[in-house]
C-alpha positions in Angstrom: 90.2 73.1 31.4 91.6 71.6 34.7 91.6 75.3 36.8 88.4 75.6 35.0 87.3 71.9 36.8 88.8 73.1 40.1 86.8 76.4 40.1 83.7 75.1 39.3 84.2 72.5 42.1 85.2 75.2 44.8 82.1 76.8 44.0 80.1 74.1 44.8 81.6 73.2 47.4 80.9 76.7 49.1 77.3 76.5 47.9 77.5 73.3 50.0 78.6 75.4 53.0 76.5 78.5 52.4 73.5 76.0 52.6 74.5 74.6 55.7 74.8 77.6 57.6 71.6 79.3 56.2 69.8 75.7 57.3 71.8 75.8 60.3 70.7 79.7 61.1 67.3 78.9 60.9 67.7 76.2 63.2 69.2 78.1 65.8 66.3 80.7 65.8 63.8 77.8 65.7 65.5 76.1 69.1 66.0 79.8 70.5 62.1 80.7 70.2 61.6 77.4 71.9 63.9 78.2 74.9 61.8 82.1 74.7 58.6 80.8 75.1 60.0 78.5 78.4 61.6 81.4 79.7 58.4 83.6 78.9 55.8 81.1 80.2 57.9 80.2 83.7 57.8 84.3 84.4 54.1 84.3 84.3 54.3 80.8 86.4 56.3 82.9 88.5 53.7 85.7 88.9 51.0 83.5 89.3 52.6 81.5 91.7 53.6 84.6 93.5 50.1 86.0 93.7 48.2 83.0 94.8 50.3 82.9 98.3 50.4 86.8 98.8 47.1 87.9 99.7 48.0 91.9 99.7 45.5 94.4 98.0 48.4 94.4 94.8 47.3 90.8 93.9 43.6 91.6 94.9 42.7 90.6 91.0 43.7 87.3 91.4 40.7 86.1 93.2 40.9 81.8 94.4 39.2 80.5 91.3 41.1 82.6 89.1 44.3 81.2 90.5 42.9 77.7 89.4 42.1 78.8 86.0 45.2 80.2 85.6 46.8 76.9 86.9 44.6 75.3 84.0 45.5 77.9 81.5 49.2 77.6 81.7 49.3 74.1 82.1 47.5 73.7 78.2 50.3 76.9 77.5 53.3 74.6 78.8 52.2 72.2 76.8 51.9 74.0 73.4 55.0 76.1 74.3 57.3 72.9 74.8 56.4 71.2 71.7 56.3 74.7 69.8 59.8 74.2 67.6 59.0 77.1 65.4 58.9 80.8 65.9 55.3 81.5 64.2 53.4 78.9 66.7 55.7 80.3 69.8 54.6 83.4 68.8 51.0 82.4 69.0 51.5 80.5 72.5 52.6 84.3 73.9 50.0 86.1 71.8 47.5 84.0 73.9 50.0 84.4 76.9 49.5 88.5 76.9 45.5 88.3 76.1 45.1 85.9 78.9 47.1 88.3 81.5 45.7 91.4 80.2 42.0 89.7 80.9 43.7 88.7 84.6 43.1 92.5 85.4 39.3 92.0 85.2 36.5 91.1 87.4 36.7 87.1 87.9 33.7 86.2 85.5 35.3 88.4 82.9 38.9 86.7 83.3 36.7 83.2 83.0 34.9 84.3 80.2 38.5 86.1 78.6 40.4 83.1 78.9 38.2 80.2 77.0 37.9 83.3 73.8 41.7 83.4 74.1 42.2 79.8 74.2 39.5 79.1 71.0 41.0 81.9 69.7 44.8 80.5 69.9 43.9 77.2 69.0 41.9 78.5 65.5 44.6 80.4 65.0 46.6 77.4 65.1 45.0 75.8 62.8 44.3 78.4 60.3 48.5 78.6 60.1 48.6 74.9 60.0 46.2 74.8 57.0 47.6 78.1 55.1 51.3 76.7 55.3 
């Protein structure tokens, strides 16, 4: 009866442990998606940093008052992005992130007009998740 003790105690002990690391796994892909969506959001910074002081025909799409809608945009992005801590609403952030650069390649009305349907869009998104989970 005592091995029998000494088993059953080993076992949960490495339950213990097995539930640690599967916890701990989860938060390590949380905190990585986190750092992702810095990394991805300060690229496009980048870019549109970039093409607001280069005023050569391969930035000609990003017109003045795009530059300062894309200023706006990112800075609500940065925001959501840093206080994103798990993978499904980072992975929102750079859903809007892609629909918002792939409008950028349009006619400066247009890339207005793209960004606020990719913002309401992100944010009921949001909150659609929110609710369901």
């Amino acid at each position: 009866a005592k091995g029998l003790n000494l088993n059953k105690r080993l076992l949960h002990e490495t339950q213990a442990h097995v539930d640690d690391a599967h916890h701990a796994h989860h938060v390590a892909d949380a905190h990585h998606a986190h750092h992702v969506a810095d990394a991805h959001h300060a690229h496009h910074v980048a870019d549109a940093h970039h093409a607001h002081h280069v005023a050569d025909a391969h930035h000609a799409h990003h017109a003045a008052d795009a530059h300062h809608a894309t200023d706006a945009h990112h800075a609500h992005h940065a925001a959501d992005a840093h206080h994103a801590t798990d993978a499904h609403h980072a992975h929102h952030a750079t859903d809007a992130h892609h629909a918002h650069h792939a409008a950028a390649h349009h006619a400066t009305d247009a890339h207005h007009a793209a960004a606020h349907r990719a913002t309401d869009a992100h944010h009921a998104a949001a909150h659609h998740e929110a609710a369901t989970h």
